[in-house]
C-alpha angles and dihedrals in degrees: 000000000000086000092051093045095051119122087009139105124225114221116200107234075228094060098040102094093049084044088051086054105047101029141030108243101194092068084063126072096225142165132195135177138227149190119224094228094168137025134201123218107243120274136202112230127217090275091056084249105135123219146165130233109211115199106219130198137158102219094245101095105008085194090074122068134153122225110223126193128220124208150142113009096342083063097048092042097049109019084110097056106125122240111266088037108134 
């Protein structure tokens, strides 16, 4: 991990929203992690396409959570991820 994380900031899900107003992000090379805390059962959008929507938190602050969506070939490859996986 330390190898991986090397030359690059870790950025709190909890703290995402305060970092995309005070810095441009995509000037950093950043990571951040997540919990699916909530799933969605897969929908079909207007297009007949179906995808997920995945809550994430980082158990930090579980009053914020991002809301991640799922579709094309990442929803067909990890709609089955189970819920508390990181």
């Amino acid at each position: 991990m330390v190898r991986k994380m090397a030359n690059r900031k870790l950025i709190r899900l909890s703290q995402l929203k305060s970092k995309l107003a005070a810095e441009n992000l995509e000037e950093i090379d950043w990571v951040t992690f997540g919990v699916i805390v909530k799933k969605v059962t897969p929908q079909s959008a207007n297009n007949g396409r179906t995808f997920s929507i995945w809550r994430l938190n980082d158990l930090r602050d579980l009053s914020q959570c991002v809301s991640l969506f799922l579709f094309g070939d990442v929803h067909k490859e990890h709609w089955k991820t189970d819920q508390g996986t990181v």
